[in-house]
mmCIF file of the N, C-alpha and C atoms, coordinates in Angstrom:
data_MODEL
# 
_entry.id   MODEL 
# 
loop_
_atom_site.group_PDB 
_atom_site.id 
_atom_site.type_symbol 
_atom_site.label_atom_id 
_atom_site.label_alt_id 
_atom_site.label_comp_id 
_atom_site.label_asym_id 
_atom_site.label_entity_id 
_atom_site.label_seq_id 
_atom_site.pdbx_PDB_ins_code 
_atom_site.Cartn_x 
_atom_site.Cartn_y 
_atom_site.Cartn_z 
_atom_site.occupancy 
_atom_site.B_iso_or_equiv 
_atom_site.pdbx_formal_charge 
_atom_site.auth_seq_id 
_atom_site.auth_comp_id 
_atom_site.auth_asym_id 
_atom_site.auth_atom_id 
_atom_site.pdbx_PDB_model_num 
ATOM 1   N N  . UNK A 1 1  ? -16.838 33.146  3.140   1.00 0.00 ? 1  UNK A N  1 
ATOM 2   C CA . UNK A 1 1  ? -16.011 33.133  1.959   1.00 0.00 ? 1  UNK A CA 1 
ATOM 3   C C  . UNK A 1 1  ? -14.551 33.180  2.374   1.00 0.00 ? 1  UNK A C  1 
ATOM 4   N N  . UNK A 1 2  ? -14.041 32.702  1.567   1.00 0.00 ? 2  UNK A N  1 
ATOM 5   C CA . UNK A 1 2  ? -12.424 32.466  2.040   1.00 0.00 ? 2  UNK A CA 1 
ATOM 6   C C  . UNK A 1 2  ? -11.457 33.133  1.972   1.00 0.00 ? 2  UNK A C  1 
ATOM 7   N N  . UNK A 1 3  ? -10.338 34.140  1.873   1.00 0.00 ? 3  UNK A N  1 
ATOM 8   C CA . UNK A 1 3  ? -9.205  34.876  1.695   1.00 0.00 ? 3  UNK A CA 1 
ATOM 9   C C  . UNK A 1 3  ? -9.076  34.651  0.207   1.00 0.00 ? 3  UNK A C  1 
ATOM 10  N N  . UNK A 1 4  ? -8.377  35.121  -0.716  1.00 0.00 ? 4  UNK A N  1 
ATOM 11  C CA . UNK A 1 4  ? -7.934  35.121  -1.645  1.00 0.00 ? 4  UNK A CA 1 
ATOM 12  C C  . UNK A 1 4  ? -6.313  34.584  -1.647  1.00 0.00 ? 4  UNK A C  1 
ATOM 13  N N  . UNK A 1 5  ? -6.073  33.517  -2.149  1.00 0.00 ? 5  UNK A N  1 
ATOM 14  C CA . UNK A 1 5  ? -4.922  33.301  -1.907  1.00 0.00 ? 5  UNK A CA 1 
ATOM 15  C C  . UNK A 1 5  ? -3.622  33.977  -2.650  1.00 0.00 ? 5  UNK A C  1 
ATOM 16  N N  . UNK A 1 6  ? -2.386  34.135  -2.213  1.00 0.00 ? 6  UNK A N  1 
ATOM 17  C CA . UNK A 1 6  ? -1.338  34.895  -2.838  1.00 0.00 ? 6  UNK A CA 1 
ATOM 18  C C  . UNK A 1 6  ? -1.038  34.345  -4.350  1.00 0.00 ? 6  UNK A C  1 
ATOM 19  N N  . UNK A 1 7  ? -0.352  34.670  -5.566  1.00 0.00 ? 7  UNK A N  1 
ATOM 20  C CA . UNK A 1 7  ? -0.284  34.288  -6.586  1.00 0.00 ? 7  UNK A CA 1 
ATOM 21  C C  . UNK A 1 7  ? 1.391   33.337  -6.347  1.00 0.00 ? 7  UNK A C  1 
ATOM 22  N N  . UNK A 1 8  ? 2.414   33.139  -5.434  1.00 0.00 ? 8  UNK A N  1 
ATOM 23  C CA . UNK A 1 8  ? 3.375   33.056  -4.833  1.00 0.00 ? 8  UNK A CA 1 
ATOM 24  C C  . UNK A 1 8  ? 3.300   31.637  -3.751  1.00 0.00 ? 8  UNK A C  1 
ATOM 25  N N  . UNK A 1 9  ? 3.396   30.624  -4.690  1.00 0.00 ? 9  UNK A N  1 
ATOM 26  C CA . UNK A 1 9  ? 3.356   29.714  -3.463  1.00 0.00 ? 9  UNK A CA 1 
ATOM 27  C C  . UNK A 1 9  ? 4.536   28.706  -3.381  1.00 0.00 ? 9  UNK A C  1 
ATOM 28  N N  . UNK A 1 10 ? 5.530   28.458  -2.481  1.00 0.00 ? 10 UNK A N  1 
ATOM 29  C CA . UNK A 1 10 ? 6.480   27.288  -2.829  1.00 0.00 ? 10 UNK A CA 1 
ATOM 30  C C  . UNK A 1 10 ? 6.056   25.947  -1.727  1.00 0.00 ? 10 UNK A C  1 
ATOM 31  N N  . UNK A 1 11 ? 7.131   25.073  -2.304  1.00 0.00 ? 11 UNK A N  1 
ATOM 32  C CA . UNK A 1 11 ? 6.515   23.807  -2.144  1.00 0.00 ? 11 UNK A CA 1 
ATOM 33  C C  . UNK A 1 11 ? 8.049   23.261  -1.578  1.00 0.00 ? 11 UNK A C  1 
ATOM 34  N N  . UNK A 1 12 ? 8.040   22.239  -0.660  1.00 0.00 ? 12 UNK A N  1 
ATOM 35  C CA . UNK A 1 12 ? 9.364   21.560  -0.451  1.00 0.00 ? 12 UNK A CA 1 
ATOM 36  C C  . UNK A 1 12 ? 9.423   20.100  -0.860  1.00 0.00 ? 12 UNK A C  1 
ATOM 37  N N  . UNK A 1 13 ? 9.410   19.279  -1.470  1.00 0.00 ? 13 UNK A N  1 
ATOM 38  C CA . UNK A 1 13 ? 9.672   18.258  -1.741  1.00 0.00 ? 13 UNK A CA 1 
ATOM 39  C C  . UNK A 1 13 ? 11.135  17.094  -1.044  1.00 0.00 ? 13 UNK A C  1 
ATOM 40  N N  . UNK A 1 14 ? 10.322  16.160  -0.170  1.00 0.00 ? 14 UNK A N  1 
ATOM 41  C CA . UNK A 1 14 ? 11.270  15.222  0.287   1.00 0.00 ? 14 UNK A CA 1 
ATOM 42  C C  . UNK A 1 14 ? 10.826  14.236  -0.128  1.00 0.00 ? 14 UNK A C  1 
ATOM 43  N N  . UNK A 1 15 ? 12.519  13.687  0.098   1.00 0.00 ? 15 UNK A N  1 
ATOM 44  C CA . UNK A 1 15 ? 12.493  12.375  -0.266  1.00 0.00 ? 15 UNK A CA 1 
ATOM 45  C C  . UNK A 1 15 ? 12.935  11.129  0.243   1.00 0.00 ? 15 UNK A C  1 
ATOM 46  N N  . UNK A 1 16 ? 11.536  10.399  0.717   1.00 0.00 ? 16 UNK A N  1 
ATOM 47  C CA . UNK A 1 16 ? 11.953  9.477   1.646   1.00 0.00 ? 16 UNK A CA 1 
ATOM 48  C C  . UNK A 1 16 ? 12.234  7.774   1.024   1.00 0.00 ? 16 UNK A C  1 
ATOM 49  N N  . UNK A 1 17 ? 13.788  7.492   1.607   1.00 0.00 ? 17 UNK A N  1 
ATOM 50  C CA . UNK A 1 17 ? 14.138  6.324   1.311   1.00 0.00 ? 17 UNK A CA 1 
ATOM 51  C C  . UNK A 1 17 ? 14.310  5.692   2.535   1.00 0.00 ? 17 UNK A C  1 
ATOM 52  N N  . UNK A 1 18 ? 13.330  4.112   2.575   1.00 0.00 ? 18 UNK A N  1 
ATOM 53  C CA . UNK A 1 18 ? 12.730  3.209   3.187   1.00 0.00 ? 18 UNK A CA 1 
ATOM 54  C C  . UNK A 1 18 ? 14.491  2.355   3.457   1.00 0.00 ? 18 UNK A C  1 
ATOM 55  N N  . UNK A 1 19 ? 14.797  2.225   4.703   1.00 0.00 ? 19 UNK A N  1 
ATOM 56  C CA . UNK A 1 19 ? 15.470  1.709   5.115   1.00 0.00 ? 19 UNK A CA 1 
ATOM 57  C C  . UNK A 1 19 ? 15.481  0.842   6.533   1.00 0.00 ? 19 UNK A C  1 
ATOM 58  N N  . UNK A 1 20 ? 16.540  -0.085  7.070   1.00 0.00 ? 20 UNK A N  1 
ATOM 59  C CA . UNK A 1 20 ? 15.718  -1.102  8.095   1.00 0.00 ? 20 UNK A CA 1 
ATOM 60  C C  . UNK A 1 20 ? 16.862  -0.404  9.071   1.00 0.00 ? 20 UNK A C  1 
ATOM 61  N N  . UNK A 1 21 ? 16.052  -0.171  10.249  1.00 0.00 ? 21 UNK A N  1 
ATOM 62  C CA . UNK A 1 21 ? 16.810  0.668   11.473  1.00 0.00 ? 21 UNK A CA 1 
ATOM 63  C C  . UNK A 1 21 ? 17.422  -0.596  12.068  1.00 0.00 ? 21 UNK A C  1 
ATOM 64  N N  . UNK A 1 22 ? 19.032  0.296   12.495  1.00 0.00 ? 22 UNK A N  1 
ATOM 65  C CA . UNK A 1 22 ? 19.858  -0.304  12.819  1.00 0.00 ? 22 UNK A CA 1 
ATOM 66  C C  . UNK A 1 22 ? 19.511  -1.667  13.779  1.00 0.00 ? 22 UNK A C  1 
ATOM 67  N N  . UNK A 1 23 ? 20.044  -2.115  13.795  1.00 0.00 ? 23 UNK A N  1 
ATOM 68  C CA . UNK A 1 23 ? 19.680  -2.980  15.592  1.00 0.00 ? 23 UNK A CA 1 
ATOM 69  C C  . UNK A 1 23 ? 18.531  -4.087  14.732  1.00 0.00 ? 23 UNK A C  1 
ATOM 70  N N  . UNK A 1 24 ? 17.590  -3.670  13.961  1.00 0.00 ? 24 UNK A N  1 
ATOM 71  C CA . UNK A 1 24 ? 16.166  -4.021  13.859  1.00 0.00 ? 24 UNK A CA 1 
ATOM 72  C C  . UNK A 1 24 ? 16.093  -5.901  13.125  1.00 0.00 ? 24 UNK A C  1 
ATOM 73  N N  . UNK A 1 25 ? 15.415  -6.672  13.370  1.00 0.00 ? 25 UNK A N  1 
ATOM 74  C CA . UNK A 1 25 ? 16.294  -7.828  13.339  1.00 0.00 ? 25 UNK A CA 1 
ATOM 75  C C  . UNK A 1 25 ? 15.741  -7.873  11.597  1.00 0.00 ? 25 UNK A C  1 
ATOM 76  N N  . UNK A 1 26 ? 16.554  -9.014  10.554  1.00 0.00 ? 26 UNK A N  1 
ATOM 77  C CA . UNK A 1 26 ? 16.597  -9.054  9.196   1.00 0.00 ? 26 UNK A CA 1 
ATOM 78  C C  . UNK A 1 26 ? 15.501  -9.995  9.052   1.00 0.00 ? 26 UNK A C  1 
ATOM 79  N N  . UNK A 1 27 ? 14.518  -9.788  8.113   1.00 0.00 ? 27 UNK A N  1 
ATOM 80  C CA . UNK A 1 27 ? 12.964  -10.143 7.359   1.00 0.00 ? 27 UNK A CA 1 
ATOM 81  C C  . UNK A 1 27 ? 14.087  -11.536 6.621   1.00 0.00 ? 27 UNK A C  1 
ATOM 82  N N  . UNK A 1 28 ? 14.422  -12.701 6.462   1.00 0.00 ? 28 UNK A N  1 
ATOM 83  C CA . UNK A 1 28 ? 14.133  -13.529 5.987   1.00 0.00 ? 28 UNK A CA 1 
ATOM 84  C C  . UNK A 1 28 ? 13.160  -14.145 5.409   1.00 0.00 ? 28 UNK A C  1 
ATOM 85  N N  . UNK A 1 29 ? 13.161  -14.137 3.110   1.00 0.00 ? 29 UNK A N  1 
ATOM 86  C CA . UNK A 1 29 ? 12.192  -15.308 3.149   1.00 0.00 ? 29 UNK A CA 1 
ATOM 87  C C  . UNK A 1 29 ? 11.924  -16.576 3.481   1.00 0.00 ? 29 UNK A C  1 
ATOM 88  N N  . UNK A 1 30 ? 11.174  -16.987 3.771   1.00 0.00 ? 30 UNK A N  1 
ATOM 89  C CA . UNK A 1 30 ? 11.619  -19.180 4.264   1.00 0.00 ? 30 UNK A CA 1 
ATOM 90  C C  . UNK A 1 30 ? 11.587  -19.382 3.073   1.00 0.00 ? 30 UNK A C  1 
ATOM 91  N N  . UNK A 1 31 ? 11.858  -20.614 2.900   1.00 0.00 ? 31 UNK A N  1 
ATOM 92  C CA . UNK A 1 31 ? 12.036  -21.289 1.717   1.00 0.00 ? 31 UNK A CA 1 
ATOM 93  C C  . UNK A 1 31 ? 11.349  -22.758 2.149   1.00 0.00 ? 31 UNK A C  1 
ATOM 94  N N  . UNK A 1 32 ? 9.890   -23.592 1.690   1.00 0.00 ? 32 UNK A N  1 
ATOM 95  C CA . UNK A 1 32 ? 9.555   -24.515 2.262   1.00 0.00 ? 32 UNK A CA 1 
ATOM 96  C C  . UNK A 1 32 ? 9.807   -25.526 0.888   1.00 0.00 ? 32 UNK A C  1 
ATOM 97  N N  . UNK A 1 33 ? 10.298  -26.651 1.386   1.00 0.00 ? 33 UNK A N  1 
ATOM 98  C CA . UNK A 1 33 ? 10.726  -27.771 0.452   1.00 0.00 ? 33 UNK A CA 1 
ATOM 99  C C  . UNK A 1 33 ? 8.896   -28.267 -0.078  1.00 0.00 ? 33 UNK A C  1 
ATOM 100 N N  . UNK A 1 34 ? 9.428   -28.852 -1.229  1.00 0.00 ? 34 UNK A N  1 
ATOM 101 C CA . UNK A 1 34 ? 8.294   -29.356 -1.719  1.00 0.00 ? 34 UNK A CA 1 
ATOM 102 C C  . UNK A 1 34 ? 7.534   -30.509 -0.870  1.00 0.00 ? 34 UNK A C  1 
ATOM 103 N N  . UNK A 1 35 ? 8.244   -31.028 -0.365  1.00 0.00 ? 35 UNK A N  1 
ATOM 104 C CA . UNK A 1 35 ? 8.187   -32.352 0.882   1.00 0.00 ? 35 UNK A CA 1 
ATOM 105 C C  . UNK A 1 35 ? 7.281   -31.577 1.705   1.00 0.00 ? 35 UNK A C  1 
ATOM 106 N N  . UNK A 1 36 ? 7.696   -30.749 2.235   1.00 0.00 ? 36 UNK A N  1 
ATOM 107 C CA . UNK A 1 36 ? 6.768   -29.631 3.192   1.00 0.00 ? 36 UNK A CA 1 
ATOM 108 C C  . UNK A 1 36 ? 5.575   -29.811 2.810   1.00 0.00 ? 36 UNK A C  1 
ATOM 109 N N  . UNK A 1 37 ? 5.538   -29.111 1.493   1.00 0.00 ? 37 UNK A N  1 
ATOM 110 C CA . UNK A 1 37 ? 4.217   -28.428 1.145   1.00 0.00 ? 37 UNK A CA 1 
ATOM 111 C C  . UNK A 1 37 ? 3.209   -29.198 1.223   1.00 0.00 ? 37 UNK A C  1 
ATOM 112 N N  . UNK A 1 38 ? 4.006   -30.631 0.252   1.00 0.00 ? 38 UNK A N  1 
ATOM 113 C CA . UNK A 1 38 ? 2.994   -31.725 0.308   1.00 0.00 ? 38 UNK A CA 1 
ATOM 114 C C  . UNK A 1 38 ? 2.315   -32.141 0.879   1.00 0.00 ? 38 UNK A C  1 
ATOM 115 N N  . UNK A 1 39 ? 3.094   -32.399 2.355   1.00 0.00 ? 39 UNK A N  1 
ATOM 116 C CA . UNK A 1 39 ? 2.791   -33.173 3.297   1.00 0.00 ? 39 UNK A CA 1 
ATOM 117 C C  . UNK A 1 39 ? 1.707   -32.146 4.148   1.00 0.00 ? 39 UNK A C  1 
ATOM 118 N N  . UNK A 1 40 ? 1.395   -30.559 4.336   1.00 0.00 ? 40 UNK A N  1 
ATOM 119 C CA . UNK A 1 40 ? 0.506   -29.403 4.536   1.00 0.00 ? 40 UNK A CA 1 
ATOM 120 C C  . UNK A 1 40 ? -0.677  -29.927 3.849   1.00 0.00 ? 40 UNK A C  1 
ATOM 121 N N  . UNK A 1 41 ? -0.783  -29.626 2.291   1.00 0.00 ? 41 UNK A N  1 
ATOM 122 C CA . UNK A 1 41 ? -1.509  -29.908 1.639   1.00 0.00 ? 41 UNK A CA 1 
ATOM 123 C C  . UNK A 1 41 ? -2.695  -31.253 1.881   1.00 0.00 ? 41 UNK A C  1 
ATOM 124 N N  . UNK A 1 42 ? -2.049  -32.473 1.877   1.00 0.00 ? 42 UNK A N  1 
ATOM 125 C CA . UNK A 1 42 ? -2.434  -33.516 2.680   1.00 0.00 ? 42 UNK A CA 1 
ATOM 126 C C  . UNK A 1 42 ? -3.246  -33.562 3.772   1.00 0.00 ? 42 UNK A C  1 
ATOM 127 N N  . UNK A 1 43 ? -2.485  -32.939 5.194   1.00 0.00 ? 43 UNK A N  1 
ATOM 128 C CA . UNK A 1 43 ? -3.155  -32.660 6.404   1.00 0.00 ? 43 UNK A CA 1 
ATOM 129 C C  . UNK A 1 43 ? -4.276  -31.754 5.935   1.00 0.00 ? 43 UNK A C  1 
ATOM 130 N N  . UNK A 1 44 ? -4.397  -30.737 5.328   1.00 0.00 ? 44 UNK A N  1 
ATOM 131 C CA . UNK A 1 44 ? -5.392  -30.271 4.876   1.00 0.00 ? 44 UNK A CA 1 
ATOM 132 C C  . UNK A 1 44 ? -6.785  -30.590 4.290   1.00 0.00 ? 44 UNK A C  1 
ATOM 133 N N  . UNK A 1 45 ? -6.307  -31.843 3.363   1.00 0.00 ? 45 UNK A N  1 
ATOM 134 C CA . UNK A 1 45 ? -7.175  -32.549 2.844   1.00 0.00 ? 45 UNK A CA 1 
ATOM 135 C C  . UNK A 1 45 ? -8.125  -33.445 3.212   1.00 0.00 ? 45 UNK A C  1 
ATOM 136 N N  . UNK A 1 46 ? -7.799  -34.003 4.289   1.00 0.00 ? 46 UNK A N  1 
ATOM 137 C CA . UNK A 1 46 ? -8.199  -34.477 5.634   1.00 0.00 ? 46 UNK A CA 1 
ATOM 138 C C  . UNK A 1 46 ? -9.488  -33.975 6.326   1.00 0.00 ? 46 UNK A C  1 
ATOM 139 N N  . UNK A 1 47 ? -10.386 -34.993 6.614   1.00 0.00 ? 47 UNK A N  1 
ATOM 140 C CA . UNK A 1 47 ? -11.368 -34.244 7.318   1.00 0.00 ? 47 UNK A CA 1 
ATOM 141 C C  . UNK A 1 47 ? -10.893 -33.424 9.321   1.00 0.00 ? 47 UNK A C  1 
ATOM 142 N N  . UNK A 1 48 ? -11.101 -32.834 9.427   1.00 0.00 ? 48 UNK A N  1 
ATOM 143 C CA . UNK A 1 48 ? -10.688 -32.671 10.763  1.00 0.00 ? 48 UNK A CA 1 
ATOM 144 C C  . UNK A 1 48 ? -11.389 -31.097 10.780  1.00 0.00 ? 48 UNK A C  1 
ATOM 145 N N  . UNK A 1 49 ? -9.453  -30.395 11.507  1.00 0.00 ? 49 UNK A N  1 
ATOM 146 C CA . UNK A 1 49 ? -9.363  -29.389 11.569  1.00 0.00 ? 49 UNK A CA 1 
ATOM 147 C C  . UNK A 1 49 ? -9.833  -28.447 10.722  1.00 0.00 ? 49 UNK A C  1 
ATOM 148 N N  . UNK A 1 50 ? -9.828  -27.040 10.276  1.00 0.00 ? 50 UNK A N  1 
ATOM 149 C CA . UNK A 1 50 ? -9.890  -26.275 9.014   1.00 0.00 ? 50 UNK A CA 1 
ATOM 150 C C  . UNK A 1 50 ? -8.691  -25.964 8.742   1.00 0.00 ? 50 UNK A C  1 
ATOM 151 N N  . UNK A 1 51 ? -8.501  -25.692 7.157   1.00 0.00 ? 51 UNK A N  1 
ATOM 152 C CA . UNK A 1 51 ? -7.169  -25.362 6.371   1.00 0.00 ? 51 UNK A CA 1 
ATOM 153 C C  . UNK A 1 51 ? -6.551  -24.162 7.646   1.00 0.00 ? 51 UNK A C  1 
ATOM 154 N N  . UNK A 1 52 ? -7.241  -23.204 7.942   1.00 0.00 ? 52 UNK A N  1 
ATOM 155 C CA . UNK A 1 52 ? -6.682  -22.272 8.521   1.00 0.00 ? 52 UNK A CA 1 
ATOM 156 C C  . UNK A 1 52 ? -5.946  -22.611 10.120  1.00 0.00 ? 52 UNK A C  1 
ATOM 157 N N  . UNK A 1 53 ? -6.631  -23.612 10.483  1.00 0.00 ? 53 UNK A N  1 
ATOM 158 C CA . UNK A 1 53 ? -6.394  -24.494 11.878  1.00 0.00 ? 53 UNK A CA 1 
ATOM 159 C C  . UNK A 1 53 ? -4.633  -24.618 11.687  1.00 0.00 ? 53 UNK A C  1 
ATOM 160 N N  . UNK A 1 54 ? -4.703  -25.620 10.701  1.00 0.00 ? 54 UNK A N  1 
ATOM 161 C CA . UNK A 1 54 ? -3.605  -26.417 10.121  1.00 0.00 ? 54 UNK A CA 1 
ATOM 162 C C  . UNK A 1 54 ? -2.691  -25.757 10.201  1.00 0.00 ? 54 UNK A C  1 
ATOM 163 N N  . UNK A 1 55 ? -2.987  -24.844 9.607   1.00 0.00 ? 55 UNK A N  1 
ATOM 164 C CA . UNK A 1 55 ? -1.691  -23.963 8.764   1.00 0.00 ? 55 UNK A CA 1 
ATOM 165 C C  . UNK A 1 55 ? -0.949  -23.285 10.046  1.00 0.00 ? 55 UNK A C  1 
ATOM 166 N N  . UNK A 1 56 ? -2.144  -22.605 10.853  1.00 0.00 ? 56 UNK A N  1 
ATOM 167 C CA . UNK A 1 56 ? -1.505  -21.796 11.974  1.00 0.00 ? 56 UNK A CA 1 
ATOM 168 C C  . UNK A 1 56 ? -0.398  -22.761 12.905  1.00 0.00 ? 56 UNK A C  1 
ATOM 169 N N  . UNK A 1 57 ? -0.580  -23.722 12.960  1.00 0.00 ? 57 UNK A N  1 
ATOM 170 C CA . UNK A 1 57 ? -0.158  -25.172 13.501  1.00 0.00 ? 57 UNK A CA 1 
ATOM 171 C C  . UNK A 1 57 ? 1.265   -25.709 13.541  1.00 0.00 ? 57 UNK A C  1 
ATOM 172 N N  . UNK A 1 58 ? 0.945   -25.438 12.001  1.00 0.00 ? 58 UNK A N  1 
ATOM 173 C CA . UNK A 1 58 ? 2.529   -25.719 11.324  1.00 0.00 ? 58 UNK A CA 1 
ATOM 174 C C  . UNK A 1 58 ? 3.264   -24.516 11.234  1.00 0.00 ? 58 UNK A C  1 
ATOM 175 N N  . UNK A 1 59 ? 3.302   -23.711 11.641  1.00 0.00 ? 59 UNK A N  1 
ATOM 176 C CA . UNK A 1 59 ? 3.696   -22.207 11.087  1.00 0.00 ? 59 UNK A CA 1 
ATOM 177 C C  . UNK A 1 59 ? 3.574   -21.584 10.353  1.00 0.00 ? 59 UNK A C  1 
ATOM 178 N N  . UNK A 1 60 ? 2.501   -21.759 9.408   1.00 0.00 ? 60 UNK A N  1 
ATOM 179 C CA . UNK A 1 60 ? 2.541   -20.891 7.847   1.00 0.00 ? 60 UNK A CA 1 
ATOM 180 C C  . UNK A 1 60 ? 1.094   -20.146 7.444   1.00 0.00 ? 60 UNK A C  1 
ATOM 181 N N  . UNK A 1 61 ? 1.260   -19.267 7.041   1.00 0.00 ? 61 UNK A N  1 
ATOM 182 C CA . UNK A 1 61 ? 0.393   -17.987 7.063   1.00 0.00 ? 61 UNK A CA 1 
ATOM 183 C C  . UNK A 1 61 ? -0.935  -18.589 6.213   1.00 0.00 ? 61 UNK A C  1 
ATOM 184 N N  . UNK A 1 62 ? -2.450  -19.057 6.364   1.00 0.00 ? 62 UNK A N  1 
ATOM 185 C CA . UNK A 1 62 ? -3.284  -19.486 6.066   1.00 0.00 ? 62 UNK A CA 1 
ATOM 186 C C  . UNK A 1 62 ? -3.347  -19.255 4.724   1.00 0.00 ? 62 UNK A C  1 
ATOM 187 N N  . UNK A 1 63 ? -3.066  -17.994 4.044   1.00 0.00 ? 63 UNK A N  1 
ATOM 188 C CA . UNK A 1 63 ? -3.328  -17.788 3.293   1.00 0.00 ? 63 UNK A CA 1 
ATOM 189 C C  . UNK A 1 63 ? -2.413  -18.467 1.889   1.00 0.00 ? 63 UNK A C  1 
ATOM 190 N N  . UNK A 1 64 ? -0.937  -18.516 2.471   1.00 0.00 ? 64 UNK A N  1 
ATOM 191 C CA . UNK A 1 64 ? 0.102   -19.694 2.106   1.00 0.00 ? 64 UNK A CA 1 
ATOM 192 C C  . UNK A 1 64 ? -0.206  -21.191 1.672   1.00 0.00 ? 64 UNK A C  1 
ATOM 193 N N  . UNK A 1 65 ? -1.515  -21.741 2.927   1.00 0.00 ? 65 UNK A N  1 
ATOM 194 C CA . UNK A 1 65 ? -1.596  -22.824 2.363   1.00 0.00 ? 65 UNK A CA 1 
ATOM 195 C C  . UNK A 1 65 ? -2.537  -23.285 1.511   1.00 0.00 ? 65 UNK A C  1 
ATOM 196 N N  . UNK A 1 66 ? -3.607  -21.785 1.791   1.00 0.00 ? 66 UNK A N  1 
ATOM 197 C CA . UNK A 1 66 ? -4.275  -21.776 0.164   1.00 0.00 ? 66 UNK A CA 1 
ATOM 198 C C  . UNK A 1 66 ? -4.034  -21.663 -1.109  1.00 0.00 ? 66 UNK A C  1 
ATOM 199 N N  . UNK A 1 67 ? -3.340  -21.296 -1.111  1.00 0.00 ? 67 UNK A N  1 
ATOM 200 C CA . UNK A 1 67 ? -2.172  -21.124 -2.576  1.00 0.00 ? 67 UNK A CA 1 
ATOM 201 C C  . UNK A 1 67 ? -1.954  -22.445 -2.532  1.00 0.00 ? 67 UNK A C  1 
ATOM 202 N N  . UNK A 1 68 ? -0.814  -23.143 -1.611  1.00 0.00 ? 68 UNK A N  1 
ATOM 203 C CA . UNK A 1 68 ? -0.517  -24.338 -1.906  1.00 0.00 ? 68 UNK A CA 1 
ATOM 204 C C  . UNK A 1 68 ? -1.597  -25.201 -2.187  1.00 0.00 ? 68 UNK A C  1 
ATOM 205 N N  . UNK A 1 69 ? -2.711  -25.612 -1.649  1.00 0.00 ? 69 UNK A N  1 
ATOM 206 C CA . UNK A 1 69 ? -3.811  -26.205 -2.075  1.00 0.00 ? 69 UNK A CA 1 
ATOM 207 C C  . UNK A 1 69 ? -4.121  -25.772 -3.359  1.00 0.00 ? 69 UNK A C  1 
ATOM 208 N N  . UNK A 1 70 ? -4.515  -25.174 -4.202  1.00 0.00 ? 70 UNK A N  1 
ATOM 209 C CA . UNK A 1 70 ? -4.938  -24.312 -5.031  1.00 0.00 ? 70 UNK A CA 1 
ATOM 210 C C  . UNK A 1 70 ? -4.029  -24.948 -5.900  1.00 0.00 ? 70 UNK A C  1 
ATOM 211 N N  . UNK A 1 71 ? -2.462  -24.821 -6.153  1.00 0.00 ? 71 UNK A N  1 
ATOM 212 C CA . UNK A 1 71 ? -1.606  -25.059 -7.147  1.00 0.00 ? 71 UNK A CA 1 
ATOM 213 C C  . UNK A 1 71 ? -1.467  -26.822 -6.912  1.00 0.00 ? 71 UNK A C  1 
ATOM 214 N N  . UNK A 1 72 ? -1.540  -27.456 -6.002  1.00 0.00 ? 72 UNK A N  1 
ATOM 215 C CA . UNK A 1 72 ? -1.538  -29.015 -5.969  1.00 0.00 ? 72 UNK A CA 1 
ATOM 216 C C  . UNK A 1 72 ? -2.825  -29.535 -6.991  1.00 0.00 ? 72 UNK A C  1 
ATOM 217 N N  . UNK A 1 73 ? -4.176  -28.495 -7.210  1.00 0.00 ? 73 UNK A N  1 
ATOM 218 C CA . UNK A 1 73 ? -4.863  -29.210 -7.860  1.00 0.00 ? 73 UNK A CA 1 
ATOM 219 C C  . UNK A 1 73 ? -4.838  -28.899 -9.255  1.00 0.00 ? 73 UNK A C  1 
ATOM 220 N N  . UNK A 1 74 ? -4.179  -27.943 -9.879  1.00 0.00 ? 74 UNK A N  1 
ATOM 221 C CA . UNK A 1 74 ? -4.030  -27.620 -11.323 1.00 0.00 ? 74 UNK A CA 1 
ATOM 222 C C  . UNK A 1 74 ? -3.172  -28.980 -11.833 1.00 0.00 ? 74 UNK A C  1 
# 
């Protein structure tokens, strides 16, 4: 069985604000032209490689060019 705890308890509360350490290099979003995308999309469409092949290929995060696939066919 356990101690009884005191009726007296404090608490400290911090507060942490998320900041980018000095030196640390800057997160840029890319920005890919529609020309880009297209032309991804395309190679994709293609029998070959897999979407995920592709993508790693061209530089862009697999999951990026599923989206782009995805919104080319709506």
């Amino acid at each position: 069985m356990s101690a009884p705890m005191s009726e007296h308890r404090t608490f400290q509360l911090t507060e942490a604000v998320a900041s980018p350490l000095e030196g640390a290099p800057r997160q840029v979003r890319r920005q890919w032209s529609d020309e880009f995308k297209a032309q991804a999309v395309a190679k994709t469409m293609q029998p070959g490689p897999s979407v995920s092949a592709i993508a790693r290929r061209i530089g862009v995060d697999p999951s990026q060019s599923f989206t782009w696939r995805r919104n080319a066919r709506l």
